[in-house]
TIRO-49816 format. One record per residue (C-alpha): residue number from 0; residue in one letter; y negated, x, z. Coordinates in steps of 0.25 Angstrom, whole numbers, padded with zeros to 4 digits. Layout:
NUM,a,Y,X,Z
...
% end
This chain:
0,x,0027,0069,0016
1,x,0018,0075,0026
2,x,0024,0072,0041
3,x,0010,0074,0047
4,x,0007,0060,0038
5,x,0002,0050,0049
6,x,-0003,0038,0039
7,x,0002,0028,0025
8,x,-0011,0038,0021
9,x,-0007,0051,0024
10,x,0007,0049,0018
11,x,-0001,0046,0005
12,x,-0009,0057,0007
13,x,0004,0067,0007
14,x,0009,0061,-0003
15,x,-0002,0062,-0012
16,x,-0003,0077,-0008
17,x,0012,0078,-0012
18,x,0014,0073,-0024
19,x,0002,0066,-0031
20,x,0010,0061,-0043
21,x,0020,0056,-0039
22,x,0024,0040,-0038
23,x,0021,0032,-0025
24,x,0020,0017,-0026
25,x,0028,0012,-0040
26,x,0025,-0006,-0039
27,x,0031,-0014,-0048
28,x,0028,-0029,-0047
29,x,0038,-0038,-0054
30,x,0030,-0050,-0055
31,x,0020,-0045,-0063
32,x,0029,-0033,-0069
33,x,0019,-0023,-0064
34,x,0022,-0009,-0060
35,x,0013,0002,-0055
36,x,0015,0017,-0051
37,x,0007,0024,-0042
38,x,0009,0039,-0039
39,x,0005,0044,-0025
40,x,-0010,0049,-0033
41,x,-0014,0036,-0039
42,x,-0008,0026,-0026
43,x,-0016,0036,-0017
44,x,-0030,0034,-0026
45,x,-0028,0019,-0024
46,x,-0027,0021,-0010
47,x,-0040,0031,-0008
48,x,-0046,0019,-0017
49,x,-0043,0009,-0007
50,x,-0047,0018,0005
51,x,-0060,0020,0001
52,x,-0062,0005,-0002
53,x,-0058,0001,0012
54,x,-0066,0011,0017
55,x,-0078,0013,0008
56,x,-0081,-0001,0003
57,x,-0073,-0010,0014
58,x,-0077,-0001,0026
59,x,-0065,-0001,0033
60,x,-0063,0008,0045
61,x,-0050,0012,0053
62,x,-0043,0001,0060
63,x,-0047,-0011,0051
64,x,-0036,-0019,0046
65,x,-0033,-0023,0030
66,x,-0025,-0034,0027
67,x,-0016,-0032,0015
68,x,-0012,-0045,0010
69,x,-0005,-0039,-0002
70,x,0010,-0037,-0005
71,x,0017,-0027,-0008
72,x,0010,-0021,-0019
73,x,0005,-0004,-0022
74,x,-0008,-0010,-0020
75,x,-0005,-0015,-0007
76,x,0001,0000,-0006
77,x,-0012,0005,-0009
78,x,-0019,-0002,0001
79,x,-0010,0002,0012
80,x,-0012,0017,0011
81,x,-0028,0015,0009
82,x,-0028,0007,0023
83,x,-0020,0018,0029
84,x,-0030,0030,0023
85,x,-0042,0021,0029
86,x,-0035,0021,0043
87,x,-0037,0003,0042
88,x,-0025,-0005,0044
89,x,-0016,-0011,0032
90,x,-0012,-0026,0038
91,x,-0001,-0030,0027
92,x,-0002,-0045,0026
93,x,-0012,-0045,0038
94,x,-0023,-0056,0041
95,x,-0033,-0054,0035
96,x,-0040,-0061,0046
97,x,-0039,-0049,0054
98,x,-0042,-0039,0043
99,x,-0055,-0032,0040
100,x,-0050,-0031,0025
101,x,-0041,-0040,0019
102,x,-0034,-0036,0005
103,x,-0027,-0047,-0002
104,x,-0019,-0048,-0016
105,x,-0020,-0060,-0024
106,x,-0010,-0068,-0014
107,x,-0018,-0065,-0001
108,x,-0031,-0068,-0005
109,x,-0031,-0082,0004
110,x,-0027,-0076,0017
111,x,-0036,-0063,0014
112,x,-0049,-0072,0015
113,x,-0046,-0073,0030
114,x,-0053,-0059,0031
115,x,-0065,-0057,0034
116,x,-0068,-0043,0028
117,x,-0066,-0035,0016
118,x,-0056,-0044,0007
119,x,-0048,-0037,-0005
120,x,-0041,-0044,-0016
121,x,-0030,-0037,-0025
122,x,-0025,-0042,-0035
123,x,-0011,-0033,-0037
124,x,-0013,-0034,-0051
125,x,-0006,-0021,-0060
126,x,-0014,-0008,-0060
127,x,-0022,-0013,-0048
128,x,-0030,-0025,-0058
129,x,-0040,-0034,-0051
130,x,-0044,-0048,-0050
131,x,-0050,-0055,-0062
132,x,-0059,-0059,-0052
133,x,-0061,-0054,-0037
134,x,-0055,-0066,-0029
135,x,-0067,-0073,-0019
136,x,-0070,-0064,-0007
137,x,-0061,-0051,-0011
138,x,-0066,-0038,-0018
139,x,-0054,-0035,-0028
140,x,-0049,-0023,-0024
141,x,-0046,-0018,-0039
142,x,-0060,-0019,-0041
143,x,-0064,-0011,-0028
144,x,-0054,-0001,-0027
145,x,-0054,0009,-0041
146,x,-0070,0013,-0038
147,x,-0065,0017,-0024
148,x,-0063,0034,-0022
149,x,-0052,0040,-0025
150,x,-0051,0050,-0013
151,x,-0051,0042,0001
152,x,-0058,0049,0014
153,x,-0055,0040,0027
154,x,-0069,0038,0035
155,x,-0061,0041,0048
156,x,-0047,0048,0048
157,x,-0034,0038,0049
158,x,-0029,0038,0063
159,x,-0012,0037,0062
160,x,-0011,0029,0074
161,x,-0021,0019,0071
162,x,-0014,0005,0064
163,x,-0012,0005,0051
164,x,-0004,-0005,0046
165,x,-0001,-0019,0049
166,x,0012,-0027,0045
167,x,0019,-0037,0047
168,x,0013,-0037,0060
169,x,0013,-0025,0066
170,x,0004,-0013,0065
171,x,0006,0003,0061
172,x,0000,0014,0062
173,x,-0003,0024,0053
174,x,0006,0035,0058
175,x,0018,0021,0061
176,x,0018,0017,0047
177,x,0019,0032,0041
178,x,0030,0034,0053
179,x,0039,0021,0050
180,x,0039,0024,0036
181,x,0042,0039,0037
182,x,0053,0032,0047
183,x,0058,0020,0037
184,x,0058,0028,0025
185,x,0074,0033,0024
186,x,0078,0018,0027
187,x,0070,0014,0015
188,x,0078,0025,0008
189,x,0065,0033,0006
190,x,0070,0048,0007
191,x,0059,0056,0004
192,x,0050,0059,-0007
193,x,0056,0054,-0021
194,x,0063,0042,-0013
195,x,0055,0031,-0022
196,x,0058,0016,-0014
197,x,0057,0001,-0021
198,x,0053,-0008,-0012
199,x,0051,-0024,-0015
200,x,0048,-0025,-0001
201,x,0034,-0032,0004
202,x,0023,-0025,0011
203,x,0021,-0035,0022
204,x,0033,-0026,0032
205,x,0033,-0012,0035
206,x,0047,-0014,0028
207,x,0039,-0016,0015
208,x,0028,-0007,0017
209,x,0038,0005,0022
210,x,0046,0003,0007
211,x,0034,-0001,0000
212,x,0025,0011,0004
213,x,0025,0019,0018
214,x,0041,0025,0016
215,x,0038,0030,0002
216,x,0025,0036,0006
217,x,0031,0042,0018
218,x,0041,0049,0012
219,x,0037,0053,0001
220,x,0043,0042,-0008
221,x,0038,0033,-0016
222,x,0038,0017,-0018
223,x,0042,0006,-0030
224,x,0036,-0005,-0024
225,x,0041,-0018,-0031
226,x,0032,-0032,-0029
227,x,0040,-0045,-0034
228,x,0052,-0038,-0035
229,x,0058,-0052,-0033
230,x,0052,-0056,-0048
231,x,0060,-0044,-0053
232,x,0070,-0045,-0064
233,x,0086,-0043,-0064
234,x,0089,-0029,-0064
235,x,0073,-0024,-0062
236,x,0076,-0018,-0047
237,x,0088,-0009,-0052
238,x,0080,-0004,-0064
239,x,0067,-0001,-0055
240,x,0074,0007,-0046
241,x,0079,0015,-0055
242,x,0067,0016,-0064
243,x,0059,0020,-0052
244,x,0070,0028,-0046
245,x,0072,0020,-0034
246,x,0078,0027,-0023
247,x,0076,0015,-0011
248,x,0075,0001,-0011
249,x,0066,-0009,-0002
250,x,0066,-0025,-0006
% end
């Protein structure tokens, strides 16, 4: 990857210049038996989409705060990165009380009323699907999002050293979380480009969000991230690493 990468963004941005093709986020969810695979082009598209809605049809500006009441999910993945290449702040299972947007999956809908701005509702359903009906109050992001451009211009440029992300209390910059997860990566087992990790982990620690995203990004790598890994079968862990070619493991 590009050592001169100071943002989740620009990491996207080398890799997309690297190798276009190739897979990024692979997500299996084994309670609904879903599995989706994004290569870096088409994860990168969803992510200038959802720029431009925060920016074009939510206004958002530097320095305000998105709550992301979602779990671990390549939606929620999605979201991340479109935050960072706005330059606002991702709050993982912030308040929404403090947030200028709130976006909330179908179990966070309560507590995302708290917000008194902009509130999005995403129903996680396979292929990105929407509600049958918007829930009260929220635009449904499903039906928002695929009319959105599919190249993504920040208003302002993205300052490294402005926060970036909130969780589990504490905040990071842009430049912190690209520099943690260049640091973490080999004690994830995340080697270098072809290293491909599993993680089951949840995206509400940097633990999760480091195996789940930012150390495969960083490095070139990629990411199987598995959602009710618990509902799982006998034997469905060993065969997915090695159908998927698993080279590390976060659960």
């Amino acid at each position: 990857m590009n050592a001169t990468d100071r943002t989740p963004a620009d990491l996207l941005g080398s890799a997309l210049a690297a190798d276009p093709g190739r897979p990024l986020v692979t997500f299996y969810d084994d309670a609904t038996g879903e599995r989706v695979e994004l290569s870096v082009a088409t994860f990168a598209n969803w992510v200038a989409k959802t720029a431009n809605l925060l920016q074009d049809e939510l206004s958002v500006e530097p320095g305000d705060r998105v709550a992301l009441l979602l779990p671990a999910h390549w939606q929620t993945a999605v979201w991340l990165l479109a935050c960072s290449s706005v330059g606002v702040v991702a709050d993982v299972s912030g308040d929404a009380r403090a947030a200028d947007v709130v976006v909330s999956g179908p179990d966070g809908l309560e507590a995302a009323r708290a917000c008194s701005g902009a509130r999005i509702a995403m129903a996680l359903r396979p292929l990105g699907g929407r509600f049958p009906q918007a829930p009260e109050g929220f635009v449904d992001y499903a039906v928002e999002v695929p009319g959105q451009g599919d190249r993504f211009v920040p208003y302002a440029p993205v300052d490294p050293e402005e926060p970036a992300l909130i969780v589990a209390g504490r905040e990071f910059s842009g430049a912190e979380v690209v520099e943690r997860a260049r640091a973490g990566a080999a004690e994830l087992g995340l080697t270098g480009p072809g290293s491909r990790i599993l993680s089951g982990l949840p995206y509400d620690t940097w633990e999760g969000l480091s195996a789940g995203l930012y150390g495969a990004l960083a490095t070139g790598g990629s990411v199987v991230l598995c959602r009710n890994l618990e509902s799982a079968g006998d034997g469905v862990l060993d065969k997915r690493v090695e159908s998927e070619r698993v080279t590390a493991l976060a659960r």
